[in-house]
N, C-alpha and C positions, 0 to 999 in steps of 0.2 A: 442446768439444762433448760428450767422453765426460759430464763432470761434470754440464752440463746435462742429458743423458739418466736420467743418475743420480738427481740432485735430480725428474724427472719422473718416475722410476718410485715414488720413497717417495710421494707424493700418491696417498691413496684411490682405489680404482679401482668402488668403485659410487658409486652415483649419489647414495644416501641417504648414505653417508657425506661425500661432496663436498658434496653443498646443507648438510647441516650443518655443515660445518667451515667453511663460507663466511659461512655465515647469524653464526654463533656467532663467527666471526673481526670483523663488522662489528660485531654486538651491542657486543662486549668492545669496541674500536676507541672507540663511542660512549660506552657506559658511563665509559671512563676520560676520553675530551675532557669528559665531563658533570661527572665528579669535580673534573679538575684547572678548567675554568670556576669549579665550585662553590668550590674552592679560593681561587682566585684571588679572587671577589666575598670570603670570608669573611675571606680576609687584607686586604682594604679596607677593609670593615669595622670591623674591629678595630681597624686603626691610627686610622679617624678615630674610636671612642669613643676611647684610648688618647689623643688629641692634646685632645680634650673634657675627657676626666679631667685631664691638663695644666693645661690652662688655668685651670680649675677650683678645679687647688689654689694654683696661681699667685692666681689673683684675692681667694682666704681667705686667703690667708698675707698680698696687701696691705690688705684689708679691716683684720685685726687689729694691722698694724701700723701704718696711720693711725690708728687708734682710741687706741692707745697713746699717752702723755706719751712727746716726744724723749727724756726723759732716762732712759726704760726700757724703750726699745725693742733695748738691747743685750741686755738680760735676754729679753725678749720673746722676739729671734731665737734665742737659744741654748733657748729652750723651746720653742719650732718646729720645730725641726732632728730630725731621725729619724732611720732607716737608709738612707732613700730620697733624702731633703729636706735640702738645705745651704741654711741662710740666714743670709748674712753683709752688715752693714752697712757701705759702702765710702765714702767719699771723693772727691770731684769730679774728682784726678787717675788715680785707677784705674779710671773710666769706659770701657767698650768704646767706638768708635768707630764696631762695623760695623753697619750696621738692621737690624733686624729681618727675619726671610723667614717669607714664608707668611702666615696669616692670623692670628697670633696675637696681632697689638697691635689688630685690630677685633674679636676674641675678646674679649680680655681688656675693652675698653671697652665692648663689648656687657654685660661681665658685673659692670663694676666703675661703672655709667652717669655715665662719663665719659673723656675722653682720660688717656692715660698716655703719658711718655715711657718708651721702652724702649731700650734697644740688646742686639745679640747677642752673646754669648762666644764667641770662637774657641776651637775646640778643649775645650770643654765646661767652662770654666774648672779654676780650685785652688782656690778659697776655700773654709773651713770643709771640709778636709782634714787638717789638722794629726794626728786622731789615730788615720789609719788608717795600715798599715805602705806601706811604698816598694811592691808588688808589687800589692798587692790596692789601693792608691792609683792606677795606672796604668789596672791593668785598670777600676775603676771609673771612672774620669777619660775613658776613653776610652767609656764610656755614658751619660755626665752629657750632658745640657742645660742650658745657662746663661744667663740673661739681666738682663740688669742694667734696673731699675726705678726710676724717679721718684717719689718720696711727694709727695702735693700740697703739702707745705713744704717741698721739695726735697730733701730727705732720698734718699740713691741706696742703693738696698736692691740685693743682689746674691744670685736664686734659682736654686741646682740642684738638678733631680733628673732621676731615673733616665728616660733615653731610651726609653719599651718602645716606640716604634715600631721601634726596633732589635734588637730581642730577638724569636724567632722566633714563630711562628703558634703556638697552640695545635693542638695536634693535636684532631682530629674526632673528636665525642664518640664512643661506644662506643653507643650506640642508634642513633645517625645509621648506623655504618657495618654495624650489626645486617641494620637496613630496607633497607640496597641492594645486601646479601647476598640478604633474602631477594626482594628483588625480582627479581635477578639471577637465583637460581633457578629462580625462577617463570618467569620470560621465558624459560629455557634451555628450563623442559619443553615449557611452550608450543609453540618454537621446534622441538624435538625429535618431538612430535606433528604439527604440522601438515608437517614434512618427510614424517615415516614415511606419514602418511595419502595426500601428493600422488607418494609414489613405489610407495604398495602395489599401484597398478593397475601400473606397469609390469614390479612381479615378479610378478605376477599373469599379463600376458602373457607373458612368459618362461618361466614355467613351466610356461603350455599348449600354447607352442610346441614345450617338449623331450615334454611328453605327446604333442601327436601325431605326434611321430617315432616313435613306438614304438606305439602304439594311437589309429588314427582312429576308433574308438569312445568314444574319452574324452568326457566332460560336454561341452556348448560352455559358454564363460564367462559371467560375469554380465554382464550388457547395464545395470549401473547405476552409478552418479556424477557429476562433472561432465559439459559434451556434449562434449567430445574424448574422454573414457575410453570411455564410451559408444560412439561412433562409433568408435573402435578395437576395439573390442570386440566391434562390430556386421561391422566391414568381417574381423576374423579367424573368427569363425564364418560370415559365407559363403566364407571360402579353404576352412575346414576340411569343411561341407558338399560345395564342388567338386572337392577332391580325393578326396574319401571316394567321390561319384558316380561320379567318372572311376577310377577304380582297381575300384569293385565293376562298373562295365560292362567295361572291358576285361577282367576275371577271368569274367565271365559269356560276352563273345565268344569270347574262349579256350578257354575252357572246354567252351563250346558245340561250335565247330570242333571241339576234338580229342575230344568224344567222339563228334562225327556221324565222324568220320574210321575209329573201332572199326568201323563196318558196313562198308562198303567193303575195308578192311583184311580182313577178317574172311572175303566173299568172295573177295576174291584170293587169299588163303589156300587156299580151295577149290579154287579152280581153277588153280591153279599144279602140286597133286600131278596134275592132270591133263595135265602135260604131258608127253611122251614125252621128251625129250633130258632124262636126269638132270643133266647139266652146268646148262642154262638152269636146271632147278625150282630145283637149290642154289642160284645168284646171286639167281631171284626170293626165296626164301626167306631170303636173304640183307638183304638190302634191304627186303622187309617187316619183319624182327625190326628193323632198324635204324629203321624209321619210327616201329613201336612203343614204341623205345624213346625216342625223341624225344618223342614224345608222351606217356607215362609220366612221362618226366622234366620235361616243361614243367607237368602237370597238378600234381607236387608243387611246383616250385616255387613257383606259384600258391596252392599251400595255404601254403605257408610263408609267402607275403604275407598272404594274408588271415587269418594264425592268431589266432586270437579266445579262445584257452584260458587262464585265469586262470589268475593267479601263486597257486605254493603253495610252503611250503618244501620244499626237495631235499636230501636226502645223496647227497652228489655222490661221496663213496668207495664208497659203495654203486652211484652209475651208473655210476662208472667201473670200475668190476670186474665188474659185469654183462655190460658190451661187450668186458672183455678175457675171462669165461669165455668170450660167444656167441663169440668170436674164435678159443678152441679147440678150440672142436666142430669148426669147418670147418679145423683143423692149422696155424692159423698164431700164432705165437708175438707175446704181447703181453707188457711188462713196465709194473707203473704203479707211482710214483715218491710221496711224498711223500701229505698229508693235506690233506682240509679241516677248519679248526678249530671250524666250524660251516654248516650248513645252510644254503643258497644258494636267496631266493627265487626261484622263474622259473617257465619255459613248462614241464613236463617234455618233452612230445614236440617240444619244438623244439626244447632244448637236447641232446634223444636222437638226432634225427634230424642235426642239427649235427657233435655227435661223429664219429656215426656214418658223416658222409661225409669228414671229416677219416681218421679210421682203415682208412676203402677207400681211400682214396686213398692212404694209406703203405702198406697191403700192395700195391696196387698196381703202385706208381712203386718202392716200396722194401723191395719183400720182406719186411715188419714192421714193428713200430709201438712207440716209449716214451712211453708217455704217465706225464706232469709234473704235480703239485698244486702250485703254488705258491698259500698262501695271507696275505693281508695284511688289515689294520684297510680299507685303500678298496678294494679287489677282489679279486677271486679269478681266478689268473689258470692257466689248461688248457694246457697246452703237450703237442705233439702230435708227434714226431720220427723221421722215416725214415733209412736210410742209402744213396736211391736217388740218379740224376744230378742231383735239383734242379731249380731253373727259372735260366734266364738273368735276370742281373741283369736286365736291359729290358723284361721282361716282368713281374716281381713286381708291377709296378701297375696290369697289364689285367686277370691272370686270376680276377678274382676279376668281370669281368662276364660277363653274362649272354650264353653261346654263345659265348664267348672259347674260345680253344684256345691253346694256344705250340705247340711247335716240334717235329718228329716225336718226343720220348722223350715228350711225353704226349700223343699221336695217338686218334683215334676209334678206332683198333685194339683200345687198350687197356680199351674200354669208355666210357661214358659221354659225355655231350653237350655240356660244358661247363658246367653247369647246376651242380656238386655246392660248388664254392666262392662262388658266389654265394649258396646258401642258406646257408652259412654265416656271409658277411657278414650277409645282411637279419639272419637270428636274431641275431647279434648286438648291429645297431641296435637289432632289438625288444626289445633288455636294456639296450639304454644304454650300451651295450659298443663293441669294434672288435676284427676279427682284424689280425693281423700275420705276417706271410711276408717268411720270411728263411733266407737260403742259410746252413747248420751249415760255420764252419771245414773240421771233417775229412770234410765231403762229406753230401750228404742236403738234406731242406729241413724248417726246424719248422718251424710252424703253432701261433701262439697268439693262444686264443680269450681275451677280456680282458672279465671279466665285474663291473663296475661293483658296490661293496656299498653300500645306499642307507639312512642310518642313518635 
């Protein structure tokens, strides 16, 4: 099973790479059955002109020896005889026995217009061997074809030569195998284009999908291509319209509420110093700052969703030291660690406002604050570190929503609504990014904000 999983994970994991490793696996697949076919017809071929030629020379060689006077046709054959061609004149008792096979004695009488007696040589006969050595006599004896011959005055003539139907194929010329090179190419780009074209609408989708995670202001996509791309294309710009509506109306009801909530607010306020028990005015005044402050804090939130401010580049040593001098006006001690080794595109007031509630939050909980530059070639990553009690393991995966609280050590006591680590996350999404919260070994909690670099 391990192994299988294995051999699954090396297999391309887009989609353009899979259709063409598939496409391109079948091509080659056919290609080569088209070759070795090819092959196979060619070596057919060959062997029947090779058996043509045979015959051929068989039928000249008895041509000129009937033509010949008996009593010099010994001379004859021995001027016949070649490197290839053994013709030797035999004798009634050295006659083969075994017939003929295949089609060569209606060959030969097709070519010589008339019947011929024939018989076959086992074993490719010896005659008219004498003067090659014992070695190179075997090996050629073993490629001879032989067959013993009738002259029409009975005369028994005994021909060998060279078997090339035994001898292998010519190899495929060099222009043959040129053209299905270049055809092969040709079909690969083809083959490579028309993948890249049928999968460029789905990276097309995909990457307006990671665009509106971070800006429902993005272009809607092109509405053109086949009618599925289209109609995909159709059916995600109304997602993207409905949620763009339903996020700007709820930002407006909200919105709305808590600023009609300011007037009200505002005369209670009034008429609270008009109460005579100083005990009640405090509690009232107590509980109106706390409404206010609810409300304040849901109002940025709110901005921080709807943040609409274009990326610009940031030196980010420069923000981060900004917030650690503003940290020493009010006497609390910041330490910041490390560099960026280059400019960081982003929101600035969202990745200001981000920090900035990362670092109340560790003077907070933790009576100060170390702030971390780690930076790398894929992101740049803020780390943000207190040495107060931390959050309980079981909680690190709520607090980061929205009016979430843990456990009395980070109480409404201590200020704020729940509200400050949520905006941290969204600004994050809106980078592309993600925070991370985790308990420090020797006590405390980081906070790191992980800020994607987009080449």
């Amino acid at each position: 099973m391990r192994l299988t999983l294995s051999r699954f994970r090396t297999f391309p994991s887009s989609l353009f790479a899979r259709m063409a490793l598939i496409l391109l696996a079948g091509l080659l697949a056919a290609q080569l059955a088209s070759l070795w076919l090819q092959w196979g017809e060619r070596a057919t071929v060959v062997s029947q002109a090779r058996g043509q030629n045979f015959a051929e020379r068989m039928a000249e060689t008895i041509r000129v020896l009937e033509a010949d006077e008996p009593s010099r046709r010994g001379a004859t054959a021995a001027a016949l005889q070649s490197g290839d061609l053994r013709v030797t004149l035999i004798k009634d008792g050295q006659v083969s026995a075994n017939p003929p096979r295949g089609q060569i004695q209606a060959t030969l009488s097709a070519r010589l217009g008339g019947e011929r007696e024939i018989r076959s040589v086992a074993g490719g006969g010896g005659g008219g061997m004498q003067r090659m050595g014992p070695s190179s006599m075997q090996s050629r004896a073993n490629a001879m074809r032989s067959f013993d011959v009738r002259l029409r005055d009975g005369q028994w003539v005994r021909i060998s030569a060279i078997h090339e139907a035994d001898t292998p194929t010519p190899a495929l010329p060099n222009e043959l195998i040129a053209q299905l090179l270049i055809t092969l190419i040709m079909v690969i780009t083809v083959v490579m284009i028309a993948v890249r074209q049928a999968t460029k609408p789905l990276q097309q989708l995909a990457n307006a999908a990671d665009t509106l995670g971070s800006d429902l202001d993005a272009p809607p996509l092109a509405e053109n291509g086949p009618t599925e791309t289209r109609r995909a294309a159709q059916a995600f710009n109304r997602m993207q319209a409905r949620i763009k509506r339903l996020i700007d109306e709820r930002a407006r009801a909200l919105a709305a509420v808590s600023h009609d909530l300011r007037t009200p607010l505002t005369r209670l306020r009034l008429r609270a110093e008009l109460v005579a028990d100083e005990r009640l005015r405090e509690q009232m005044a107590t509980d109106l700052d706390s409404m206010a402050t609810m409300i304040d804090a849901t109002l940025d939130y709110l901005r921080g969703l709807q943040d609409s401010e274009a990326l610009r580049p940031i030196d980010m040593n420069a923000l981060l030291q900004s917030l650690a001098e503003d940290a020493a006006v009010l006497g609390k001690s910041i330490s910041v660690e490390g560099l960026a080794l280059a400019p960081y595109s982003g929101r600035l007031s969202g990745l200001r406002r981000a920090l900035q509630n990362l670092i109340d939050n560790a003077i907070k909980y933790g009576h100060g604050a170390q702030l971390r530059i780690e930076d790398a070639v894929d992101a740049l990553r803020l780390v943000v570190e207190d040495e107060g009690p931390g959050i309980a393991p079981a909680e690190l995966s709520r607090v980061c929503e929205p009016y979430y609280r843990p456990d009395a050590s980070r109480s409404r006591a201590t200020g704020g609504v729940g509200l400050g680590l949520s905006i941290v996350r969204d600004i994050a999404l809106m980078h592309g990014g993600e925070l991370l919260l985790a308990n420090r070994p020797q006590g405390g909690l980081s906070a790191t904000l992980i800020l994607p670099r987009k080449n």
